[in-house]
Chimera marker file (.cmm) of the C-alpha trace (Angstrom):
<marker_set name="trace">
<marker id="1" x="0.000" y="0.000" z="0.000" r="1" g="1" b="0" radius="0.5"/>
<marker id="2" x="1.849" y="3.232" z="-0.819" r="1" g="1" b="0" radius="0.5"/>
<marker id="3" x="-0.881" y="6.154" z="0.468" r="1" g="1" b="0" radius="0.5"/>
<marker id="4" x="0.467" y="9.318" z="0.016" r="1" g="1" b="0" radius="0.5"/>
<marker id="5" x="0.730" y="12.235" z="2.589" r="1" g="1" b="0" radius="0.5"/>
<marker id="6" x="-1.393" y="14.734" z="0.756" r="1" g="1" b="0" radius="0.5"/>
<marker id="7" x="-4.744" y="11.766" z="0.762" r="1" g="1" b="0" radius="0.5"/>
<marker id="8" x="-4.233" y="11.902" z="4.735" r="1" g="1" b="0" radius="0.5"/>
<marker id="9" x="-2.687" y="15.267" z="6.099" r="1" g="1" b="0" radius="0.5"/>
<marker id="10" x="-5.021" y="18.147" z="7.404" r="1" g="1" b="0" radius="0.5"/>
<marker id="11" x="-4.914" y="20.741" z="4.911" r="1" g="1" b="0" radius="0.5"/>
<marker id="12" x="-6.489" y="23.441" z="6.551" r="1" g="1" b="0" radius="0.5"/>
<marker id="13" x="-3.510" y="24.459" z="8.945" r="1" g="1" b="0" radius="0.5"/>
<marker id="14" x="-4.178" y="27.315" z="11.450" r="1" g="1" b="0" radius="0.5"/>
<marker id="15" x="-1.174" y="30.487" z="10.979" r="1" g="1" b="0" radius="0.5"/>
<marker id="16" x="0.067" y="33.268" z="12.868" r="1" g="1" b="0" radius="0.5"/>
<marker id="17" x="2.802" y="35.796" z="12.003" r="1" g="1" b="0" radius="0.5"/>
<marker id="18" x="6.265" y="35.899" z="13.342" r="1" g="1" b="0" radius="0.5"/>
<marker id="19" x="5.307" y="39.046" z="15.286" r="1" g="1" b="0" radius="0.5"/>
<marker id="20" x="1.932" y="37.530" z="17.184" r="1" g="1" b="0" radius="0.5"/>
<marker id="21" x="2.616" y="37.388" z="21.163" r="1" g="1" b="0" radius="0.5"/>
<marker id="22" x="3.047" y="34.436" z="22.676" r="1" g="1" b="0" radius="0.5"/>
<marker id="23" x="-0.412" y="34.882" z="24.542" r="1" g="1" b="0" radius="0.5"/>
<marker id="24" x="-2.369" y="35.059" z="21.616" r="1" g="1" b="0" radius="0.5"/>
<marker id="25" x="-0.806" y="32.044" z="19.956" r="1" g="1" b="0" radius="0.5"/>
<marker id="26" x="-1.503" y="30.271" z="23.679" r="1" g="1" b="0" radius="0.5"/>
<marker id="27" x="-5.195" y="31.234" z="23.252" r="1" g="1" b="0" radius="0.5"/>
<marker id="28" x="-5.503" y="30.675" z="19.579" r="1" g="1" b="0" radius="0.5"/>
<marker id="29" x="-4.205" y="27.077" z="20.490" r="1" g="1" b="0" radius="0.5"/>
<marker id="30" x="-6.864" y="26.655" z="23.254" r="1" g="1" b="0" radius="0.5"/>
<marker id="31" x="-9.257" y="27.680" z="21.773" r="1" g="1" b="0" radius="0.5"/>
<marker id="32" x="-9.183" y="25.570" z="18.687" r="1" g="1" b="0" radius="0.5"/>
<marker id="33" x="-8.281" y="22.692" z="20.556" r="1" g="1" b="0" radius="0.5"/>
<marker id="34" x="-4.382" y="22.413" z="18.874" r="1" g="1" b="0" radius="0.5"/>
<marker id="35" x="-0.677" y="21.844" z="19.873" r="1" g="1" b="0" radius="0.5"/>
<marker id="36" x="1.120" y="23.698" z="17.076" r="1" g="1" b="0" radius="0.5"/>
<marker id="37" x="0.737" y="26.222" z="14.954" r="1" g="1" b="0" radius="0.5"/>
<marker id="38" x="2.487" y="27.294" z="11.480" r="1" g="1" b="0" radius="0.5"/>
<marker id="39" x="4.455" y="30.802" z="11.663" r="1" g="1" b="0" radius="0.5"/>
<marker id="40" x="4.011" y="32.240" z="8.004" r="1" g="1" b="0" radius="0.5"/>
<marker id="41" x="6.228" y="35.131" z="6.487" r="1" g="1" b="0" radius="0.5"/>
<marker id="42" x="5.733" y="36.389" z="3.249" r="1" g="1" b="0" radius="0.5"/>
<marker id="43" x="3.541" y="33.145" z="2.416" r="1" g="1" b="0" radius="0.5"/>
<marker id="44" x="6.447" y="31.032" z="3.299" r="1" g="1" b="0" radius="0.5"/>
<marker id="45" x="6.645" y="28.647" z="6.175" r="1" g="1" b="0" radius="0.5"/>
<marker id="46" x="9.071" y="30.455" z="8.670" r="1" g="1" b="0" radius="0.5"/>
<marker id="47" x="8.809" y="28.223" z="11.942" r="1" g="1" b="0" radius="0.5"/>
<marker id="48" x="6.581" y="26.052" z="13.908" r="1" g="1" b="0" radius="0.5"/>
<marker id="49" x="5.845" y="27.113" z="17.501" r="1" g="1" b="0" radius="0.5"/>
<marker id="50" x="4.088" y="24.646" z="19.786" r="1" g="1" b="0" radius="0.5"/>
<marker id="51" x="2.461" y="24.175" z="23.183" r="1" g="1" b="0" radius="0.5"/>
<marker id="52" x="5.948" y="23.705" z="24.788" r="1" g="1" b="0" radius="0.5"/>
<marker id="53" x="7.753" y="26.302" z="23.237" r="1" g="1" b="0" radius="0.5"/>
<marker id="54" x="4.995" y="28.649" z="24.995" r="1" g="1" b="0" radius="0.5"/>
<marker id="55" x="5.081" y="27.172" z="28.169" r="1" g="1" b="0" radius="0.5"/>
<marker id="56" x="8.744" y="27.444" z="28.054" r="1" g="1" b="0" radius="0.5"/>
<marker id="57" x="8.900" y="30.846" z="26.723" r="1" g="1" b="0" radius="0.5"/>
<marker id="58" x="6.185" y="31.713" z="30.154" r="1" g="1" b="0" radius="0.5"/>
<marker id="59" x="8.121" y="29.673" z="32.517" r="1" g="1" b="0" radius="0.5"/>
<marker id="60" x="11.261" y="32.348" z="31.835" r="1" g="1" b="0" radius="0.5"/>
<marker id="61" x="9.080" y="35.205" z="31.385" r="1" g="1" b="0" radius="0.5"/>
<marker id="62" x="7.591" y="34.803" z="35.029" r="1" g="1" b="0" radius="0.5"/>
<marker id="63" x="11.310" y="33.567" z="36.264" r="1" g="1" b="0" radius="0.5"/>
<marker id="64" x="12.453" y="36.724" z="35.229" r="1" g="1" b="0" radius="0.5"/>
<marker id="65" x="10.087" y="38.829" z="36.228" r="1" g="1" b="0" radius="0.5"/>
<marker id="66" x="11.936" y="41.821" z="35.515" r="1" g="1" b="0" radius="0.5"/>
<marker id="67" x="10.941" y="43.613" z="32.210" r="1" g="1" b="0" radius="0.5"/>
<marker id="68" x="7.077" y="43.259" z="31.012" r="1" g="1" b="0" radius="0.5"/>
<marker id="69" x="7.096" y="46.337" z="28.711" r="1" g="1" b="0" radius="0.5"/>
<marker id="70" x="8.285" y="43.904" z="26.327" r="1" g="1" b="0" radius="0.5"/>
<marker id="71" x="5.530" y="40.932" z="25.146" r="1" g="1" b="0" radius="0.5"/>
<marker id="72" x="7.877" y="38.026" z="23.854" r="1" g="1" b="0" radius="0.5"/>
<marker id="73" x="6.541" y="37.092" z="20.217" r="1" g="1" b="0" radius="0.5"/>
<marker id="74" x="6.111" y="33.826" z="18.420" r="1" g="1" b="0" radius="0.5"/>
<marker id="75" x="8.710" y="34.527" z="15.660" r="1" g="1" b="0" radius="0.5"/>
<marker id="76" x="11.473" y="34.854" z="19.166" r="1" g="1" b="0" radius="0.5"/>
<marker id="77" x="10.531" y="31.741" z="20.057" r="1" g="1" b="0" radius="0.5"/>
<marker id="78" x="9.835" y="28.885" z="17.148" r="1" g="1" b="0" radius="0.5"/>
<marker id="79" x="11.575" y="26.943" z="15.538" r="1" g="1" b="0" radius="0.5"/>
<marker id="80" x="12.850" y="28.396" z="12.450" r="1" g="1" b="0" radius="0.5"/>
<marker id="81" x="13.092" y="26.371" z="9.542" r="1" g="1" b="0" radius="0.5"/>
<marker id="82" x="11.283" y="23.459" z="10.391" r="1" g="1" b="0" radius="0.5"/>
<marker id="83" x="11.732" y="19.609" z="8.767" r="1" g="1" b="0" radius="0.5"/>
<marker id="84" x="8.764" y="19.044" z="6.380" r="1" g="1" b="0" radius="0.5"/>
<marker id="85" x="7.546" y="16.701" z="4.034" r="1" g="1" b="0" radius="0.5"/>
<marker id="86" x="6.539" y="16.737" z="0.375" r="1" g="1" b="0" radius="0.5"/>
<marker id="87" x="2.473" y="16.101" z="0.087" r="1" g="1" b="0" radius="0.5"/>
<marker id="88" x="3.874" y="13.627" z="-2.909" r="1" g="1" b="0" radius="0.5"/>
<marker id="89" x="5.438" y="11.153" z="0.011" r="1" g="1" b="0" radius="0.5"/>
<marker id="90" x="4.506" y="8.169" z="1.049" r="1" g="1" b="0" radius="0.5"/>
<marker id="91" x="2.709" y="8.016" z="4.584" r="1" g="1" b="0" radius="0.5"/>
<marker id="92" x="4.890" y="5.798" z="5.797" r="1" g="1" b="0" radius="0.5"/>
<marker id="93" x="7.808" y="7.547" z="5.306" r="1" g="1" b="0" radius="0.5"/>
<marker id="94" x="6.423" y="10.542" z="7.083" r="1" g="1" b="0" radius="0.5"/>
<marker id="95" x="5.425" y="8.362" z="9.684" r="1" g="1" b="0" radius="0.5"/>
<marker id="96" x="9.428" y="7.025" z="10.003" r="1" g="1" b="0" radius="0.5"/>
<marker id="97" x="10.273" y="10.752" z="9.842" r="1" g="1" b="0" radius="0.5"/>
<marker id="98" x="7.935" y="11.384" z="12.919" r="1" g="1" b="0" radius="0.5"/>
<marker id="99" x="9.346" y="8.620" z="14.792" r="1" g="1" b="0" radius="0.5"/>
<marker id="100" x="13.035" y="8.781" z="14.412" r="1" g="1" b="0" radius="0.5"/>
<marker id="101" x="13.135" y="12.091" z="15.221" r="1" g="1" b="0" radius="0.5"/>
<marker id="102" x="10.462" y="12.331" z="18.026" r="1" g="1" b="0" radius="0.5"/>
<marker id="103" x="7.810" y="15.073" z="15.992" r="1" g="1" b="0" radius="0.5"/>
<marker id="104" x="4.448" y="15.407" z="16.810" r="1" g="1" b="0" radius="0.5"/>
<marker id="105" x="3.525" y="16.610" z="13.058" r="1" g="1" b="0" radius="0.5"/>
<marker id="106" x="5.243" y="16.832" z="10.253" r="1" g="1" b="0" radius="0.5"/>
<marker id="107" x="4.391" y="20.569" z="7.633" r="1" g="1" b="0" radius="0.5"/>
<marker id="108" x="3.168" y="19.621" z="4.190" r="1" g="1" b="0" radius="0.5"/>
<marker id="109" x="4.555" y="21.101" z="1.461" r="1" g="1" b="0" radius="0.5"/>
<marker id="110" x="4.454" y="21.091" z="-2.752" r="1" g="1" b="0" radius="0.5"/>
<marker id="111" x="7.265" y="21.316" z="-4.577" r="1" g="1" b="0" radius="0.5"/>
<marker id="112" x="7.448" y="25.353" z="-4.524" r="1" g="1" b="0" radius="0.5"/>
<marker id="113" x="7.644" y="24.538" z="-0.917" r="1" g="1" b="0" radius="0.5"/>
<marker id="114" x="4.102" y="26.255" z="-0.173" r="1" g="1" b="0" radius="0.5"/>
<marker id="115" x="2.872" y="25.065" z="2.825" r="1" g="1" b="0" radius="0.5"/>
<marker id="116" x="-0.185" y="22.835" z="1.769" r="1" g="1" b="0" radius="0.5"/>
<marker id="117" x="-1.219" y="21.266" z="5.635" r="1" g="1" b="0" radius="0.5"/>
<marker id="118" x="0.478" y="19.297" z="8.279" r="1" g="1" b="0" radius="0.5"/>
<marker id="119" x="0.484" y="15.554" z="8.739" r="1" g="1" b="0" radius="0.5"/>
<marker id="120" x="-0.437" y="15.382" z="13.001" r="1" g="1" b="0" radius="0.5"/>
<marker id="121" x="-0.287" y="12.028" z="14.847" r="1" g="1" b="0" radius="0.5"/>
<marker id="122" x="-3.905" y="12.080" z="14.875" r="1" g="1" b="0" radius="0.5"/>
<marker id="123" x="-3.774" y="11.662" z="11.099" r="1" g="1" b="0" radius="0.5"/>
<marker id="124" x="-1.505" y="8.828" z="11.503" r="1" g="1" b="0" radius="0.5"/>
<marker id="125" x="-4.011" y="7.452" z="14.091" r="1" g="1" b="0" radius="0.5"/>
<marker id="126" x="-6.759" y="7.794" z="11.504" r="1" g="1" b="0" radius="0.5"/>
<marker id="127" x="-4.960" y="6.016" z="8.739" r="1" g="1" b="0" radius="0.5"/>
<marker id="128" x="-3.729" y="3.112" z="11.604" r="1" g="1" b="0" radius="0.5"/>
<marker id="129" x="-7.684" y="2.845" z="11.927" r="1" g="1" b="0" radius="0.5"/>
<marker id="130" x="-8.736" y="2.658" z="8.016" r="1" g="1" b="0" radius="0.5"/>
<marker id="131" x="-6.197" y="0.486" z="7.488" r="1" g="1" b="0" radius="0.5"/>
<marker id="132" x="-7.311" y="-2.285" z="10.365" r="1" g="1" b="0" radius="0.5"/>
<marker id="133" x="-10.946" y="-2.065" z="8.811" r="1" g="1" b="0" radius="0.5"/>
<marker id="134" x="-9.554" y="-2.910" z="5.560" r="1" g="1" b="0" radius="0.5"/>
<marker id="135" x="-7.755" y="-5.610" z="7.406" r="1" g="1" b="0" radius="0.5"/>
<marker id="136" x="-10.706" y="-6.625" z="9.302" r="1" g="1" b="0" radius="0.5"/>
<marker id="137" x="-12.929" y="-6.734" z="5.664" r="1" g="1" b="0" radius="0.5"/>
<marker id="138" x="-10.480" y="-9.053" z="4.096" r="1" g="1" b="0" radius="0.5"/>
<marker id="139" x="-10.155" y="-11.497" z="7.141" r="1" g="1" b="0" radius="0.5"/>
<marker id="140" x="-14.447" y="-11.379" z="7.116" r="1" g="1" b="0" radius="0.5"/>
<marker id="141" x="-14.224" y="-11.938" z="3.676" r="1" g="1" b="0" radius="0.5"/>
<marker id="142" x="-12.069" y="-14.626" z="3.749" r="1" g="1" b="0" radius="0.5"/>
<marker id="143" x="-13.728" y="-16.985" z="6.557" r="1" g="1" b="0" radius="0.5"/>
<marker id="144" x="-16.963" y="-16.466" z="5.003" r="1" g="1" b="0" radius="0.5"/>
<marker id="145" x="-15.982" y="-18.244" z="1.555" r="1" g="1" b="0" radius="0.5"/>
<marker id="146" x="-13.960" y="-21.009" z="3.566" r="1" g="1" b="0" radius="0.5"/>
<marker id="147" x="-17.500" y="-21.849" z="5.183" r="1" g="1" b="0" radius="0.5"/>
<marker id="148" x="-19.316" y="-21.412" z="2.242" r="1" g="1" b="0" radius="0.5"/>
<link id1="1" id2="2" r="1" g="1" b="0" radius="0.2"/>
<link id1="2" id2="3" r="1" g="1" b="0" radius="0.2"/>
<link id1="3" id2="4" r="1" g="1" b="0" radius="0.2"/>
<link id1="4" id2="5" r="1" g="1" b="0" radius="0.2"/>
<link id1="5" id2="6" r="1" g="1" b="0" radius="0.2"/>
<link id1="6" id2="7" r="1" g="1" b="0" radius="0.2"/>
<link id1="7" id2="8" r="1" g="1" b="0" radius="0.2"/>
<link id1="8" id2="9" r="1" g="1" b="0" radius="0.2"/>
<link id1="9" id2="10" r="1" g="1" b="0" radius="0.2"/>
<link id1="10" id2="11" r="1" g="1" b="0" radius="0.2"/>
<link id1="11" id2="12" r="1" g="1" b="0" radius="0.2"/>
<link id1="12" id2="13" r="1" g="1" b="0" radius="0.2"/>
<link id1="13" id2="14" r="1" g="1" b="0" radius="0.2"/>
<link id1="14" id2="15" r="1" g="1" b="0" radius="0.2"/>
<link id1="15" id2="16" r="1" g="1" b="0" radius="0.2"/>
<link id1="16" id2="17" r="1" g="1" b="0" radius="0.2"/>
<link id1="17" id2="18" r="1" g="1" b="0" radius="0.2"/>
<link id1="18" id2="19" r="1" g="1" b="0" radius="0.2"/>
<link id1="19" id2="20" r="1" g="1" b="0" radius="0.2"/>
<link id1="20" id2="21" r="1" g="1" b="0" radius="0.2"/>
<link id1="21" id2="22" r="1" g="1" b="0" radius="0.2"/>
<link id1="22" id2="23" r="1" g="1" b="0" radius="0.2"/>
<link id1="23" id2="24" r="1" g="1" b="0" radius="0.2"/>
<link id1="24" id2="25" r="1" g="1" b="0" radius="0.2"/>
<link id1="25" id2="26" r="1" g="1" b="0" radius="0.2"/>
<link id1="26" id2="27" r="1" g="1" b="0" radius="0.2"/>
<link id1="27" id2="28" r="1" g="1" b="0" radius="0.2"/>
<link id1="28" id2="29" r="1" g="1" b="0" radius="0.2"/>
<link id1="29" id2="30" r="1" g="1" b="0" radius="0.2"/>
<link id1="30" id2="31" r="1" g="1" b="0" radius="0.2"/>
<link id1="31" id2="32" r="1" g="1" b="0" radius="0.2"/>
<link id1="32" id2="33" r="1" g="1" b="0" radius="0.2"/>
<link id1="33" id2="34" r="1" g="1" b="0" radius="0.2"/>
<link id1="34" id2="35" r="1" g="1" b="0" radius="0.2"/>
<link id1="35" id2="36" r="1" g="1" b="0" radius="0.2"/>
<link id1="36" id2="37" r="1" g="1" b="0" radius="0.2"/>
<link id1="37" id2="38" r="1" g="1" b="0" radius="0.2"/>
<link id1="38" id2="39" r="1" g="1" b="0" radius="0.2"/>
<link id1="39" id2="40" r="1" g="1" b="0" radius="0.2"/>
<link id1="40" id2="41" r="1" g="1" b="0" radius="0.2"/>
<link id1="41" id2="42" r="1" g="1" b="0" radius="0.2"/>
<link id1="42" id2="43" r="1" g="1" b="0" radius="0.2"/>
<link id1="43" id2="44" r="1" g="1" b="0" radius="0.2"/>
<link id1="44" id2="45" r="1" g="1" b="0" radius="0.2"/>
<link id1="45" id2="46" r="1" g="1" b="0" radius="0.2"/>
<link id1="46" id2="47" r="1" g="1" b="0" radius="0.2"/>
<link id1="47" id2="48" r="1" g="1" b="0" radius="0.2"/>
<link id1="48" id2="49" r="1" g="1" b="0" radius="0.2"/>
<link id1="49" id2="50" r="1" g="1" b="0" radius="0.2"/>
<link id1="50" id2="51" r="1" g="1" b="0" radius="0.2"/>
<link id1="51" id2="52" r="1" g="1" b="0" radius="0.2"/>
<link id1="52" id2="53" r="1" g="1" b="0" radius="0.2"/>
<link id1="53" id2="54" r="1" g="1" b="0" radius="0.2"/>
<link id1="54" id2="55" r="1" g="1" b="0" radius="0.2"/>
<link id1="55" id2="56" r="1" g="1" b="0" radius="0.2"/>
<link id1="56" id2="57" r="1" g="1" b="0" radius="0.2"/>
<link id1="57" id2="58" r="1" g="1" b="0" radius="0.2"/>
<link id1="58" id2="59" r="1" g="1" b="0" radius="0.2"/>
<link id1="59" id2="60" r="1" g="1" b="0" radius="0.2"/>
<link id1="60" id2="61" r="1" g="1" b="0" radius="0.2"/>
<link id1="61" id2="62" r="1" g="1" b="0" radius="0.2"/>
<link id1="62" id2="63" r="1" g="1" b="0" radius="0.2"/>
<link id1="63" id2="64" r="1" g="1" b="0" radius="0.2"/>
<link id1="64" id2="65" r="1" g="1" b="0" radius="0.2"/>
<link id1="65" id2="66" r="1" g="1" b="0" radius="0.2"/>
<link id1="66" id2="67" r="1" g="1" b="0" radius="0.2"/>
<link id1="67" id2="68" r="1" g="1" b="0" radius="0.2"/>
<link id1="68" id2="69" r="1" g="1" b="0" radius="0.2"/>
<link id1="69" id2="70" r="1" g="1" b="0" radius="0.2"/>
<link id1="70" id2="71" r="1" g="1" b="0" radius="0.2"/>
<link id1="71" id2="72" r="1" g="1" b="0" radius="0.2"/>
<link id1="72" id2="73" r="1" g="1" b="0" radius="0.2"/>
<link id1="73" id2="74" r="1" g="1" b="0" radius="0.2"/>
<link id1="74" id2="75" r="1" g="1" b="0" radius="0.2"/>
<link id1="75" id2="76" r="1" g="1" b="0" radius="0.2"/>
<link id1="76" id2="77" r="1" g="1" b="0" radius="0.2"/>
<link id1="77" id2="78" r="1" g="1" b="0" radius="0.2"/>
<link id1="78" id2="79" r="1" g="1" b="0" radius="0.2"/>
<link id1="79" id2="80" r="1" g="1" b="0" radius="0.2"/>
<link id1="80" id2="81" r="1" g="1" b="0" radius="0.2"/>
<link id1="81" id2="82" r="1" g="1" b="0" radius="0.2"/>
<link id1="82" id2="83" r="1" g="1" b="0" radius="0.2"/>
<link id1="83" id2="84" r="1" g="1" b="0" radius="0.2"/>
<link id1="84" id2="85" r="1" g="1" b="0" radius="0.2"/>
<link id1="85" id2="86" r="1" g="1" b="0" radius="0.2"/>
<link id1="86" id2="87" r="1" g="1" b="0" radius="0.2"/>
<link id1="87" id2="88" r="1" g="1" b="0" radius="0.2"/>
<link id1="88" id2="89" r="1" g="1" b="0" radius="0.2"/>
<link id1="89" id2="90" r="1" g="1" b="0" radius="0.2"/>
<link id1="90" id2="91" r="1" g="1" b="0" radius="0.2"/>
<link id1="91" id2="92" r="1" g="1" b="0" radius="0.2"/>
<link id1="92" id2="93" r="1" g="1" b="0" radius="0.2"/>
<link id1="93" id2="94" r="1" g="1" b="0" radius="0.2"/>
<link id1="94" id2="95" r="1" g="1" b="0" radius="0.2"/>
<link id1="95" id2="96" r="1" g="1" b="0" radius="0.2"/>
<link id1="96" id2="97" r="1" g="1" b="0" radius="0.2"/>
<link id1="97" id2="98" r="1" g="1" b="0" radius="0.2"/>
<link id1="98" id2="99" r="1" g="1" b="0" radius="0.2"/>
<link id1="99" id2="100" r="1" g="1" b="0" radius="0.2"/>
<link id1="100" id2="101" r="1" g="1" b="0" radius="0.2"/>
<link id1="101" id2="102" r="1" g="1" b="0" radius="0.2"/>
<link id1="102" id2="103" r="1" g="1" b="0" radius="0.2"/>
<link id1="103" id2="104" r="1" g="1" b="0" radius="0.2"/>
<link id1="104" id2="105" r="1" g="1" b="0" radius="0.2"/>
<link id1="105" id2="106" r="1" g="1" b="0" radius="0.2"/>
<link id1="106" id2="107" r="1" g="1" b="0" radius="0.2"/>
<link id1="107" id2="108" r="1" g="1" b="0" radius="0.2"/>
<link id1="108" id2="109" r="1" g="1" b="0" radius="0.2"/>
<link id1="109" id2="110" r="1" g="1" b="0" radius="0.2"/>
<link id1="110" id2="111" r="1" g="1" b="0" radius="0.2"/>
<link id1="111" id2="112" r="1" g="1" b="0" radius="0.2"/>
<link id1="112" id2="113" r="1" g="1" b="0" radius="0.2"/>
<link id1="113" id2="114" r="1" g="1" b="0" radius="0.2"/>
<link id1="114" id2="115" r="1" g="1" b="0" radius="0.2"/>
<link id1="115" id2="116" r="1" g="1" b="0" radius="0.2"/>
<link id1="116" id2="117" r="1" g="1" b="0" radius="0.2"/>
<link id1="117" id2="118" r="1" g="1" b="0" radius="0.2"/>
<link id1="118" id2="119" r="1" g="1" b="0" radius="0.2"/>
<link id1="119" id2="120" r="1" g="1" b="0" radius="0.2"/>
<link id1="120" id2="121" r="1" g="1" b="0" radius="0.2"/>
<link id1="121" id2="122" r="1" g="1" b="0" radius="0.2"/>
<link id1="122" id2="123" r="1" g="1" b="0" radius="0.2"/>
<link id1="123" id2="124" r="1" g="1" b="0" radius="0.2"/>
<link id1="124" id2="125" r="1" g="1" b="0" radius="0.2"/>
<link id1="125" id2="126" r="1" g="1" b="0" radius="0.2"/>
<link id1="126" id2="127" r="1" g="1" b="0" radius="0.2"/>
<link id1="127" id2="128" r="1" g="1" b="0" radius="0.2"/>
<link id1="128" id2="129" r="1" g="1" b="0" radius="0.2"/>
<link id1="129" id2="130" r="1" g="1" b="0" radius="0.2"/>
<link id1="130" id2="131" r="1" g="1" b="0" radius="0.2"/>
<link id1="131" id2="132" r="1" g="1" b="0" radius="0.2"/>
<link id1="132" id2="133" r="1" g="1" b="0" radius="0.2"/>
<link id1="133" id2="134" r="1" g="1" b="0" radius="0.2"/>
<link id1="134" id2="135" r="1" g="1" b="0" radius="0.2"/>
<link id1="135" id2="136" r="1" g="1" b="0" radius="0.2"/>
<link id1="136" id2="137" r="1" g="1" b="0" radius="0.2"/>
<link id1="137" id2="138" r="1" g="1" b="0" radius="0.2"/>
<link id1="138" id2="139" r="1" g="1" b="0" radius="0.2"/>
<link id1="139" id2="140" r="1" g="1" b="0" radius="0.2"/>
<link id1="140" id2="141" r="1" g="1" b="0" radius="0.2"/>
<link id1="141" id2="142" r="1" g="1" b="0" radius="0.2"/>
<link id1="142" id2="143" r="1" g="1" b="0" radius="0.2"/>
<link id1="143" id2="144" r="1" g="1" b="0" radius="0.2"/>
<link id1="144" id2="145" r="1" g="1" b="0" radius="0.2"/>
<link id1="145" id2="146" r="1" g="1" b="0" radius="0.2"/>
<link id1="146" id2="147" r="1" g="1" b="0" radius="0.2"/>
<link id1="147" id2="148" r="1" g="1" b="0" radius="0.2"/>
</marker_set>
């Protein structure tokens, strides 16, 4: 079976600019229920910040406790450049990808690097599931013509 990572990814991806606060990317995530969101500059991918680079990013601010004219921003803390994936790959090497080096979700790109969605563990989940059922079909399929 060679699916490809465009037939499973989410492709509607939720953005912020380099220059949102960290506060409003921490209630943008909340709110819609996600752990990562794509930084966009100049319609390019810049960086992914997630869940943990906030919470880190609000464990120093508090630590510090010194200077709050100054609201850190998302594009201060991501991770620039991020590893992504052509939406032409096969899901299971974005699933390798994921595991070997420990990501949570993997950007989807085209081949003028455009971001086109990101490929989450829950997608992976999803496409674990489809792919029992069709395992489950064939096994039904096959005991019922050995009775018959």
């Amino acid at each position: 079976m060679n699916e490809l990572v465009r037939d499973w990814m989410t492709a509607t991806v939720i953005t912020v600019a380099p220059t949102t606060t960290i506060d409003e990317a921490d209630d943008l995530m909340q709110s819609r229920g996600i752990r990562r969101l794509a930084v966009i500059e100049d319609n390019l991918l810049a960086g992914i910040v997630s869940q943990g680079d906030i919470r880190a990013a609000k464990a120093t601010a508090s630590a510090d406790l010194g200077d709050f004219r100054h609201t850190p921003t998302v594009g201060a803390i991501m991770t620039p450049n991020p590893i992504t994936i052509p939406e032409s790959a096969s899901v299971a090497l974005a699933a390798k990808t994921m595991l070997q080096l420990k990501l949570s979700g993997l950007p989807v790109v085209n081949q003028a690097g455009e971001m086109r969605g990101i490929l989450s563990e829950s997608d992976l989940f999803r496409f674990i599931v489809e792919l029992a059922k069709g395992q489950e079909h064939r096994n039904a399929a096959s005991t019922v013509s050995r009775v018959a």
